[in-house]
C-alpha positions as CSV (number, residue, x, y, z in Angstrom):
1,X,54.2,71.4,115.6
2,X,56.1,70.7,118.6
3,X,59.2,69.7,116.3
4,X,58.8,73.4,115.2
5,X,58.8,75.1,117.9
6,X,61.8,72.9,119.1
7,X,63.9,73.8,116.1
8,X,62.7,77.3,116.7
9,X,63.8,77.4,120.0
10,X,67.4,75.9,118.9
11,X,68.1,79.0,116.6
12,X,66.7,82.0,118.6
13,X,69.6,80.4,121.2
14,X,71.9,79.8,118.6
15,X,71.2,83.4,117.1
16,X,71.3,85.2,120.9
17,X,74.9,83.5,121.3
18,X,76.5,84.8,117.9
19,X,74.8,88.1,119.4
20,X,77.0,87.6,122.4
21,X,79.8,86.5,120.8
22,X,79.9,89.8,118.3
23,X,79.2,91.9,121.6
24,X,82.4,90.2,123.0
25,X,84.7,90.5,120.3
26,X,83.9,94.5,119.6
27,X,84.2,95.5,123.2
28,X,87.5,93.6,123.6
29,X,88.7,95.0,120.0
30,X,88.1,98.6,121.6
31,X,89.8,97.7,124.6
32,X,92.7,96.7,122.9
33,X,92.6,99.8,120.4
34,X,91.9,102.2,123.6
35,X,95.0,100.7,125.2
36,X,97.3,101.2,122.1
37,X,96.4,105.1,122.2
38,X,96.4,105.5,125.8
39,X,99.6,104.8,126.7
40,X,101.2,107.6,128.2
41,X,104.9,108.8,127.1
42,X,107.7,108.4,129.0
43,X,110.7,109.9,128.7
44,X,114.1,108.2,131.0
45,X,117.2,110.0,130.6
46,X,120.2,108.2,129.5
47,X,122.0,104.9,131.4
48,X,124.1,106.5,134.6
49,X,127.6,105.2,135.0
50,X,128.0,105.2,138.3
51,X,126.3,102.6,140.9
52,X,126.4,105.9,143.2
53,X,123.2,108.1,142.3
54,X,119.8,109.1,142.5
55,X,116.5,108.7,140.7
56,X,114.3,111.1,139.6
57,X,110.8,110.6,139.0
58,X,108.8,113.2,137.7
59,X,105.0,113.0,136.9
60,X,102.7,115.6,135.7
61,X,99.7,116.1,137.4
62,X,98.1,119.2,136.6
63,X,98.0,121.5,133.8
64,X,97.2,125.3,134.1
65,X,97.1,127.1,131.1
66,X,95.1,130.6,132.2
67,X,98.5,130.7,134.8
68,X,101.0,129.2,132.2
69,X,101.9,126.5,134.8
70,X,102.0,122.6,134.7
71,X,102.2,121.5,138.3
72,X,105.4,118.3,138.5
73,X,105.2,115.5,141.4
74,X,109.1,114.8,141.7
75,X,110.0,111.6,144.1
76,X,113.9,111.4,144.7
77,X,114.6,107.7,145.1
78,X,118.8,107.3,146.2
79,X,121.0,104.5,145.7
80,X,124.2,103.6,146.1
81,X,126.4,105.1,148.3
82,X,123.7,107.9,148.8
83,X,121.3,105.3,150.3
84,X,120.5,103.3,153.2
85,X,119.1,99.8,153.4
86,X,116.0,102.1,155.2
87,X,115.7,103.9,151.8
88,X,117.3,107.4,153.8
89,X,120.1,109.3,152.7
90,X,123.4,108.6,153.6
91,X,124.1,112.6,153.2
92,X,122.4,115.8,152.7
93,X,120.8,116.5,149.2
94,X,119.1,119.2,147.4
95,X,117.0,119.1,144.2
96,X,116.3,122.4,142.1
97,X,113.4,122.3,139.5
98,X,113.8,124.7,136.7
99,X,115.3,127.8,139.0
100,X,111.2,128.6,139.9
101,X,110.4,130.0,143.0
102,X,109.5,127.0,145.0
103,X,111.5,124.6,143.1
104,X,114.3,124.0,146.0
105,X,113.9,121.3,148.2
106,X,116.6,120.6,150.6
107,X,116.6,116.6,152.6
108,X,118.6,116.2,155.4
109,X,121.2,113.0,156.0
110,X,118.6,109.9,157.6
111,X,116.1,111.6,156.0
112,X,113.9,109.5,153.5
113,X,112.4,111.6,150.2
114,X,109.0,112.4,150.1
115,X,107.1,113.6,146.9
116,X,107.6,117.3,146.2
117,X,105.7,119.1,143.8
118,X,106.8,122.2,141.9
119,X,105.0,125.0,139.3
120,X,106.8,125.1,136.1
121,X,106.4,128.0,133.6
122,X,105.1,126.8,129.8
123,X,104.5,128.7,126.9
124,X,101.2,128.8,124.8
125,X,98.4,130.3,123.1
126,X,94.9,129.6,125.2
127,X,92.9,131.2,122.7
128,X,93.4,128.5,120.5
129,X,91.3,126.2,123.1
130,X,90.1,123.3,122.4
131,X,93.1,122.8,120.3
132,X,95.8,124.7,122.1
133,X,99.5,123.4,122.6
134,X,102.0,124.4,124.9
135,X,106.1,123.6,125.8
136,X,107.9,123.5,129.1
137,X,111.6,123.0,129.6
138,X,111.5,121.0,132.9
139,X,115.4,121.3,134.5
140,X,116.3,119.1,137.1
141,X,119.5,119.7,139.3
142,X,121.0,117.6,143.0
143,X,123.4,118.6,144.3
144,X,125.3,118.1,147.8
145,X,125.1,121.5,149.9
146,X,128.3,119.8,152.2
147,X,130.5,119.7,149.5
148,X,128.6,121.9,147.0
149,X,129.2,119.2,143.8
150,X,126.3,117.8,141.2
151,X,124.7,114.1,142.3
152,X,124.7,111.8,139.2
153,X,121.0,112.3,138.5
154,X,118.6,109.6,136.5
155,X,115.4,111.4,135.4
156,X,112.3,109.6,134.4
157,X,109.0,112.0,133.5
158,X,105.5,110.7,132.8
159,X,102.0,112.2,132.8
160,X,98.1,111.0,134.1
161,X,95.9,113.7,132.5
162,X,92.7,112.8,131.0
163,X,92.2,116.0,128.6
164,X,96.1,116.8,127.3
165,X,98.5,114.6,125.6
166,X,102.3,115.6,127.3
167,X,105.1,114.4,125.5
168,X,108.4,114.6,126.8
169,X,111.5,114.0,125.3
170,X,115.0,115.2,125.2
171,X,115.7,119.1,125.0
172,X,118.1,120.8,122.5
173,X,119.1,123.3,124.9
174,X,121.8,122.2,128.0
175,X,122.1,124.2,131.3
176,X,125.1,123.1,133.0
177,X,125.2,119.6,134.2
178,X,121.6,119.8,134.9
179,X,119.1,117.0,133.0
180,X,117.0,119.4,130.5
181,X,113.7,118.0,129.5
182,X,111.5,119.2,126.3
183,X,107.8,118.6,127.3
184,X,104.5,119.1,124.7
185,X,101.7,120.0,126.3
186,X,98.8,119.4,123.7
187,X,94.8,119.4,124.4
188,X,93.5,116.3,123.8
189,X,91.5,116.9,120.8
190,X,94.2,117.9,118.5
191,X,96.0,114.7,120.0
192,X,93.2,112.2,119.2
193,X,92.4,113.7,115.6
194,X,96.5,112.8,114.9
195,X,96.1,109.5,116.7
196,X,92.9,108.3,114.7
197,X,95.1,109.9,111.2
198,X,98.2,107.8,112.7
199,X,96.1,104.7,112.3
200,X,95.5,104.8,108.5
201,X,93.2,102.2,108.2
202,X,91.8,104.2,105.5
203,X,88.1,104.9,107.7
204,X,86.7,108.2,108.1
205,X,85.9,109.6,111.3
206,X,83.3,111.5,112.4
207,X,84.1,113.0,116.1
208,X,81.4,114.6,118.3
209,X,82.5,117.1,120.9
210,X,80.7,117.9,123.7
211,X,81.6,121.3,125.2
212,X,80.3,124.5,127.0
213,X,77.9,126.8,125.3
214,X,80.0,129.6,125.6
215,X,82.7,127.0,123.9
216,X,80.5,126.8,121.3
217,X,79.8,130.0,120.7
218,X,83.4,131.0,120.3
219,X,84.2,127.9,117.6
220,X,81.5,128.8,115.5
221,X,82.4,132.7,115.0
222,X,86.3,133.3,115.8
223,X,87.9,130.1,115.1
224,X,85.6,128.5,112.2
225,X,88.4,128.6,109.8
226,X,90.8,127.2,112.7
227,X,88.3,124.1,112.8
228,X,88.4,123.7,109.1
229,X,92.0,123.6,108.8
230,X,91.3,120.9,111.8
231,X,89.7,118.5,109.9
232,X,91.8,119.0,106.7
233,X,94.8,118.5,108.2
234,X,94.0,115.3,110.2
235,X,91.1,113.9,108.1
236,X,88.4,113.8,110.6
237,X,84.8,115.4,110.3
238,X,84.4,117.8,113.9
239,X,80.8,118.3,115.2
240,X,80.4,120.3,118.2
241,X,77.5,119.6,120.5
242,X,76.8,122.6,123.8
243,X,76.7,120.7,127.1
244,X,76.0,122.5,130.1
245,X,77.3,119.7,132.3
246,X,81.0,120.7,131.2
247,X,83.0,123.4,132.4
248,X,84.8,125.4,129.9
249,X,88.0,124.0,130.4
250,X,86.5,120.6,130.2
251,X,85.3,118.4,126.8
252,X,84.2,114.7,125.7
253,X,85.2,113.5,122.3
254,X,83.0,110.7,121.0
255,X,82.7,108.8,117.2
256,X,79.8,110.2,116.6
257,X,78.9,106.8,114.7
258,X,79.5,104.1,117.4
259,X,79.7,106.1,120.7
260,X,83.0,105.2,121.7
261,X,84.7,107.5,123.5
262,X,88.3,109.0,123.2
263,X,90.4,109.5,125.7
């Protein structure tokens, strides 16, 4: 008896470590797959030529699409002959964002660059929420007011939102000497269902959403056919779910099989 129960004892640990050791593996296999499709695009403008310039960095932070605005964090970093060992500017520079009202900063000479943040115009449909898309032409110009001639500029642009996908890359269209970026502003549902098709690892997909009633409501009588062409087009199955804890701009996409979330 007691040889029993010790040999009983031996497997219940045995099974409650291959429990563990499943456990492990899944949550780091997610991990690993979340990374992959959360890394955020960047787009960096071409090599400068000149040891003698400044750098650009430009971050989204907020997207408005009842306004038609995405709000840009834009950090002017000198170097070369346009910096000092303190990180100020040797001279007096100006940076104009996309000729919006607001988007002219002046610095003045000794004068180190803080962030400045500037509303850009995009173009979009919002009644196509939660799978509206919009674009942006971000234009970034410095210049010298002294000598009135352009700074070789090098422009990086990223984006931290949770709920939209931005992708920027370079424009077809060229104003002046100015660097001329394309940005895609996409919610992140579209996104994900493109992302999980990307993958083609031949599953299928079953997403939950969770969104506000009044969300709801809208999907299932003006844009059923939208949905549809949704799944279709992507390959996932879409199940909405009302939520009053979400405001209407606001949503949570889950496999409605495992619970994971996507982000």
């Amino acid at each position: 008896m007691a040889h029993r129960r010790r040999i009983g004892q031996i497997l219940l640990v045995l099974w409650l470590v291959l429990m563990l050791v499943v456990v492990f593996v899944l949550l780091t296999s997610r991990s690993k797959t979340n990374g992959r499709d959360n890394r955020p695009s960047t787009y960096s403008s071409g090599p400068v030529t000149t040891p003698d310039f400044v750098s650009i960095q430009a971050r989204v932070i907020d997207v408005d699409p009842q306004s038609d605005i995405m709000l840009v964090r834009l950090l002017m970093v000198p170097s070369g002959s346009y910096a000092r060992p303190s990180g100020a500017l040797t001279v007096p520079l100006d940076i104009d964002v996309s000729g919006v009202p607001g988007g002219h900063e002046s610095f003045a000479a000794n004068q180190i660059p803080v962030p400045v943040e500037s509303s850009v115009g995009m173009a979009g449909d919002l009644s196509q929420y939660p799978l509206d898309k919009y674009t942006s032409l971000l234009v970034v110009e410095v210049s010298n007011p002294k000598t009135n001639t352009l700074v070789p500029v090098h422009l990086t642009v990223s984006a931290g939102q949770r709920d939209w996908a931005v992708t920027p890359s370079n424009s077809p269209i060229v104003q002046g000497n100015a660097i001329t970026v394309s940005v895609e502003l996409q919610r992140k549902l579209s996104s994900i269902a493109r992302r999980l098709q990307l993958r083609n690892d031949g599953k299928e997909y079953n997403l939950r959403v969770l969104v506000h009633p009044s969300v709801l409501e809208r999907l299932r009588t003006e844009d059923a056919e939208l949905l549809v062409r949704v799944e279709k087009l992507f390959g996932v199955k879409l199940a909405f779910r009302a939520d009053l804890n979400y405001h209407v701009e606001n949503f949570k996409v889950i496999n409605a099989v495992t619970g994971e979330e996507y982000r």
